[in-house]
C-alpha positions as CSV (number, residue, x, y, z in Angstrom):
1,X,9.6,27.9,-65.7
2,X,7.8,24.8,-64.2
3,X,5.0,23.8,-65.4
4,X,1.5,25.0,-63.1
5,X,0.0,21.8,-61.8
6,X,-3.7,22.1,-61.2
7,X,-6.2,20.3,-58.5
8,X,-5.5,16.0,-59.0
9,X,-9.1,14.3,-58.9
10,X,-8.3,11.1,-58.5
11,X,-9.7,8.1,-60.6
12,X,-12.0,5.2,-59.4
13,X,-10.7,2.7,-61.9
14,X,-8.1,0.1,-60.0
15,X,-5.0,-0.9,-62.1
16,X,-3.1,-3.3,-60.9
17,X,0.6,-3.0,-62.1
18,X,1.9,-7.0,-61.8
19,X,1.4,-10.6,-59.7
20,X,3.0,-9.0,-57.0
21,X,1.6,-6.4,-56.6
22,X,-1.8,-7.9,-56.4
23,X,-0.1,-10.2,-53.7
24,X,0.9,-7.5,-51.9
25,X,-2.6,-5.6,-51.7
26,X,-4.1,-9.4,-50.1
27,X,-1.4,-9.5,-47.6
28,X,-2.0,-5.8,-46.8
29,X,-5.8,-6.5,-46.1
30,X,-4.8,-10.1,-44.3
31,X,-3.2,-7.6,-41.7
32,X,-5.3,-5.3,-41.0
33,X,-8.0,-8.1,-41.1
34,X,-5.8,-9.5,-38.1
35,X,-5.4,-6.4,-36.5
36,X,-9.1,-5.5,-36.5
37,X,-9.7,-9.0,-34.7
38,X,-7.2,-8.7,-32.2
39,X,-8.2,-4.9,-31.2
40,X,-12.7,-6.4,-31.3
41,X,-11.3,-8.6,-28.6
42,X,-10.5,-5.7,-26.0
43,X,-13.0,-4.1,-24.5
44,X,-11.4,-0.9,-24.5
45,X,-10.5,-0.3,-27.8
46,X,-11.9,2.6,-30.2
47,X,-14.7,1.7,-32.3
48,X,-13.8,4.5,-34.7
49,X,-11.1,3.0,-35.4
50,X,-12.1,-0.1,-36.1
51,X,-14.5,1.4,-38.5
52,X,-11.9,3.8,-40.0
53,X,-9.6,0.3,-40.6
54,X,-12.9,-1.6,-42.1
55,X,-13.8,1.0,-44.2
56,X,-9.5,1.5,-45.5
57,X,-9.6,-2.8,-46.1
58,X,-12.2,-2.4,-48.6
59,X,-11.0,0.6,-50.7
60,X,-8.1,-1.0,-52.9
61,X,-7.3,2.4,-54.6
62,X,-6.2,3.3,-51.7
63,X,-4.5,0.1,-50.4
64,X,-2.5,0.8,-53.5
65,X,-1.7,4.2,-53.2
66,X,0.0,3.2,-50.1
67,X,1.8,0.3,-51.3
68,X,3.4,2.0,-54.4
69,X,4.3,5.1,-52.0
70,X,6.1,2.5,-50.1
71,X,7.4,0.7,-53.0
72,X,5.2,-2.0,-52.7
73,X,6.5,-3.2,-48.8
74,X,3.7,-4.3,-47.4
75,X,5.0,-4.4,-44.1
76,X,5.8,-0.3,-44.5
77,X,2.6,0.2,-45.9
78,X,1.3,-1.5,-43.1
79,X,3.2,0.4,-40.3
80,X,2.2,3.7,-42.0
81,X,-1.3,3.0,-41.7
82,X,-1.3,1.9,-38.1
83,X,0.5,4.7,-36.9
84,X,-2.2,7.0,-38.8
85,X,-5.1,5.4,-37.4
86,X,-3.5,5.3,-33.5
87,X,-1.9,8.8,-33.7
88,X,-5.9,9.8,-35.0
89,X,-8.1,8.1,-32.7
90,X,-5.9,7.5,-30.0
91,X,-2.6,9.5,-29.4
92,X,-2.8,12.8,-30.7
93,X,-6.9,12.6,-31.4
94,X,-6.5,16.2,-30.4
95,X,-5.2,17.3,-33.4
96,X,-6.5,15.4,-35.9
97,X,-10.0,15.3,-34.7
98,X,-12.1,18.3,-35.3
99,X,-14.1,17.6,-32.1
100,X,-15.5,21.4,-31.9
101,X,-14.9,23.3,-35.2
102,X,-12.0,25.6,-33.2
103,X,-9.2,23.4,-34.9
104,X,-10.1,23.2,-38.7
105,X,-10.8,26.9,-37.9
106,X,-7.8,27.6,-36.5
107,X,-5.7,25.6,-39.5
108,X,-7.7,27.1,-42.1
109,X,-6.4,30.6,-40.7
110,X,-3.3,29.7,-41.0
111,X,-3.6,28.8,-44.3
112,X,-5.5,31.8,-45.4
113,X,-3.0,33.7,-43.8
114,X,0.1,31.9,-46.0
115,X,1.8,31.3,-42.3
116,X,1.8,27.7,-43.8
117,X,1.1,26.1,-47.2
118,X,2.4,25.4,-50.2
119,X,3.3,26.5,-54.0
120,X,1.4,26.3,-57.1
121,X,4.4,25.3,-59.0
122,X,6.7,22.0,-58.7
123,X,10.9,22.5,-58.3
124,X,12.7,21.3,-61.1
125,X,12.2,17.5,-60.0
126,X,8.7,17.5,-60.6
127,X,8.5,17.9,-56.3
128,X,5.7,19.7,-54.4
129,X,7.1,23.0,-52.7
130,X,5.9,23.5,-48.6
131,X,6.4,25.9,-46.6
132,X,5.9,27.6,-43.2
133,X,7.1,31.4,-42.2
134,X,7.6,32.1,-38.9
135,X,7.6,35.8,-39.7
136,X,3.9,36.0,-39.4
137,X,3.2,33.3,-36.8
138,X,1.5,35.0,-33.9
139,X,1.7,32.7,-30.6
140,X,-1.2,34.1,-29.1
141,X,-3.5,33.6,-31.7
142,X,-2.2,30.0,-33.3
143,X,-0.3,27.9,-31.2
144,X,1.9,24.6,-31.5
145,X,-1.4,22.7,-31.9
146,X,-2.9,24.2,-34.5
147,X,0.3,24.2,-36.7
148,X,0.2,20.5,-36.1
149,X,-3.5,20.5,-37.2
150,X,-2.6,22.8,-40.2
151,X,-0.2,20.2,-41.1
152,X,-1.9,17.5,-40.9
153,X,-4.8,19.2,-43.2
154,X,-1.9,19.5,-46.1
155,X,-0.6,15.7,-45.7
156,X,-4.0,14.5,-45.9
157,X,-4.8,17.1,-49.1
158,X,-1.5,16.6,-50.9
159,X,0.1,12.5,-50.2
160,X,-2.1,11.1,-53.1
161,X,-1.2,13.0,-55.7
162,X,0.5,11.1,-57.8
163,X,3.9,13.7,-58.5
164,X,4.1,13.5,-54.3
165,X,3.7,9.7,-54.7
166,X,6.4,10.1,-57.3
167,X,8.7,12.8,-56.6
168,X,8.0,13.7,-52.8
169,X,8.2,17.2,-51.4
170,X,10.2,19.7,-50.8
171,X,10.2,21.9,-47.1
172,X,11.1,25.2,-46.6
173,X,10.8,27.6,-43.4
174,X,11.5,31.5,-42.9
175,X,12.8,31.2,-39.4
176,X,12.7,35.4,-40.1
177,X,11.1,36.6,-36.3
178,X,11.4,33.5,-34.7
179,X,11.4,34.1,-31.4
180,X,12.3,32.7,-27.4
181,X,8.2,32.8,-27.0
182,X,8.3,30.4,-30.4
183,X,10.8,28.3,-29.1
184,X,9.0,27.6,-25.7
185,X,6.1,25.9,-28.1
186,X,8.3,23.8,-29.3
187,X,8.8,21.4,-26.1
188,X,10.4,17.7,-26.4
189,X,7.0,15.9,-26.5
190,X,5.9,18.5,-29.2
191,X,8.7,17.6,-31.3
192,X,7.9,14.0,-30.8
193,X,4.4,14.2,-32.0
194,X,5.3,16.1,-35.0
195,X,7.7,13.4,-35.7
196,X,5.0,10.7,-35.4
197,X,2.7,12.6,-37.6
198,X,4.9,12.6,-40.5
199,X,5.0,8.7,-39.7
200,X,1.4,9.0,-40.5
201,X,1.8,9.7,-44.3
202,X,4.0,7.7,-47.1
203,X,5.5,11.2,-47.8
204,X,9.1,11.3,-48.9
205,X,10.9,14.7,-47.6
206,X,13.4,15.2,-50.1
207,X,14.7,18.6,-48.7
208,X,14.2,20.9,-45.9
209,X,15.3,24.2,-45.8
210,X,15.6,26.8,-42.6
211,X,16.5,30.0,-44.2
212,X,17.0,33.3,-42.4
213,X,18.1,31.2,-39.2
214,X,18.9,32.8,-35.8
215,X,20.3,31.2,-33.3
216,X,17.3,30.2,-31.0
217,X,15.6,28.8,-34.3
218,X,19.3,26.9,-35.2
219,X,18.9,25.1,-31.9
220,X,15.3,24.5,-32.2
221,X,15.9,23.3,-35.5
222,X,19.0,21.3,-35.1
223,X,17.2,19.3,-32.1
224,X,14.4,18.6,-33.7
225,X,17.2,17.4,-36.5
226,X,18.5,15.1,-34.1
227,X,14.8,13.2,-33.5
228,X,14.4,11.9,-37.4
229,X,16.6,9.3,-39.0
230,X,19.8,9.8,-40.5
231,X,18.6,9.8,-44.3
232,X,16.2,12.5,-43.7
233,X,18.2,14.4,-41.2
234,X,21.0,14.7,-44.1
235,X,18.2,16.1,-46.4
236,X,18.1,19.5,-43.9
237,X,20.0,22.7,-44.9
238,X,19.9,25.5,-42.5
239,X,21.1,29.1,-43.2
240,X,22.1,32.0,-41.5
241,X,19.8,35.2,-42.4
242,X,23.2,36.4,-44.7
243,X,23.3,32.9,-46.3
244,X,22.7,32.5,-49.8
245,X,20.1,29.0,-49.7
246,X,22.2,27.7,-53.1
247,X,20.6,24.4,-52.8
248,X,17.4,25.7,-53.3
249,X,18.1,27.9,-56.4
250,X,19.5,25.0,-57.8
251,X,16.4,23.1,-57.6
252,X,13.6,25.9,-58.1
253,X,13.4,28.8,-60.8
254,X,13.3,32.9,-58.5
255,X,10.3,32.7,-60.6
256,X,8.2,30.2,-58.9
257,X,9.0,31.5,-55.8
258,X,7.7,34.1,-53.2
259,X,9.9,37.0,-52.3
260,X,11.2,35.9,-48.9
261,X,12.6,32.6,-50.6
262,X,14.1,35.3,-52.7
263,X,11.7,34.6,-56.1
264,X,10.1,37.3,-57.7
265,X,6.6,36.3,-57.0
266,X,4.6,37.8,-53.2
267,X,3.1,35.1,-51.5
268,X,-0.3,35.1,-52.1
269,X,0.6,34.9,-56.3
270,X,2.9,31.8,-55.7
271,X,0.9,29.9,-53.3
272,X,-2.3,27.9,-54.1
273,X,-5.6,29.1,-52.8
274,X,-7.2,28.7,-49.9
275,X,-10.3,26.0,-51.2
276,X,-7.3,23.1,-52.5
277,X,-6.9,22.3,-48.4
278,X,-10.8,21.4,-47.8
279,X,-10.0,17.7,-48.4
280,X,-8.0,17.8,-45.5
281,X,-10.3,19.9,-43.7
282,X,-12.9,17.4,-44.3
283,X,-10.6,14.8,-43.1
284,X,-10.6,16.1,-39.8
285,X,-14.7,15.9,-39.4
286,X,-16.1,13.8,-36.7
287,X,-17.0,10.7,-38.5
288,X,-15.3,11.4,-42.0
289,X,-14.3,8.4,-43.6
């Protein structure tokens, strides 16, 4: 059985690995030094953002954790921070701003209620297990935006680990009761933003899973397929509700997982609690840094 991984708290102590990595952590800062300048020039640029960027230049621990998540490209480091800070304060501020309490609320239900989250134990890889199950996603109380919101709380709680930095992750969904009245949520712009907001993280997806698959969720799935790059898009297995998901028992012990994976475990015993997501509930405060 995998081993249980308890709650990371990172250290404050910098190591840096080699020459170039240290080279790589002043060209990181050089641009967002530059991009900071060019952005005080406009007049109609966030200010949030600027101070979100000033206060990221300054904190090298976390300059590094991006840099060795992107194996020490500073140019991909770079692009994954930029696209975090616009898609916060800018493009999709909506759901990554907590601007009046209903959307933290709203992703902490959903993660109370296991219709998202993720497992207490790693696959055999060492990989974090995530999930969402459609079975128990009710529309008219959560809808497309605050399963983006709930997302975004578990990249921000989970990416600096250092077996995510590592390993990566590992997706699953139970497309078990998904339905035309699902579908219609997830329109082409929707589908674009939750590409973009997994550009947000230096997350590596190193397999997705749709079990129990019908045939409005194998479309909805197989377009949304057709939006990410070719690598990742060739990481996605999708199964019909008769299938046997062989890929996944070949990477993950029965038990370590919940029943409707088909492990021997109910959800609430395999998954962690609800208090590991505050970090990215916090993340989502009005003025957090």
């Amino acid at each position: 059985m995998e081993s249980l991984v308890s709650s990371i708290s990172l250290t404050d102590s910098i190591v840096i690995n080699d020459k170039n990595e240290e080279k790589a952590l002043k060209k990181l800062k050089k641009l967002i030094e530059e991009y900071v300048i060019e952005k005080r020039l406009k007049t109609d640029t966030c200010q949030e953002l600027i101070c979100h960027l000033e206060t990221i230049k300054v904190d090298n621990t976390l300059l590094l954790d991006y840099l060795r998540c992107r194996k020490n490209s500073v140019n991909d480091a770079w692009q994954t921070i930029k696209t975090y800070v616009e898609s916060k304060f800018i493009h999709y501020s909506n759901v990554f701003r907590n601007e009046n309490d209903e959307i933290s609320e709203k992703a902490r239900g959903l993660l109370r209620n296991h219709i998202c989250g993720m497992l207490k134990n790693l696959d055999k890889h060492g990989r974090r297990i995530i999930y969402i199950d459609t079975s128990k996603w009710d529309i008219n109380e959560f809808s497309m935006d605050h399963l983006a919101a709930a997302i975004i709380v578990g990249c921000e709680s989970y990416w600096r680990e250092p077996e995510v930095q590592k390993n990566g992750i590992v997706a699953l969904t139970n497309s078990d009761g998904f339905s035309g009245a699902h579908a219609r949520q997830f329109s082409f712009y929707k589908m674009m933003r939750m590409r973009n907001i997994l550009k947000c993280f230096p997350i590596s997806v190193k397999r997705c899973f749709y079990l129990k698959t019908h045939i409005t969720m194998r479309i909805s799935a197989n377009l949304f397929k057709s939006l990410l790059p070719g690598k990742l898009a060739s990481r996605i297995y999708i199964y019909s509700p008769n299938e046997k998901a062989t890929q996944l028992n070949e990477i993950a012990s029965p038990e370590i997982l919940p029943d409707w994976m088909g492990g021997t475990l109910s959800v609430e015993e395999a998954s962690v609690d609800v208090s590991y997501w505050e970090t990215g509930i916090n993340a989502m405060k009005i003025g957090y840094r």
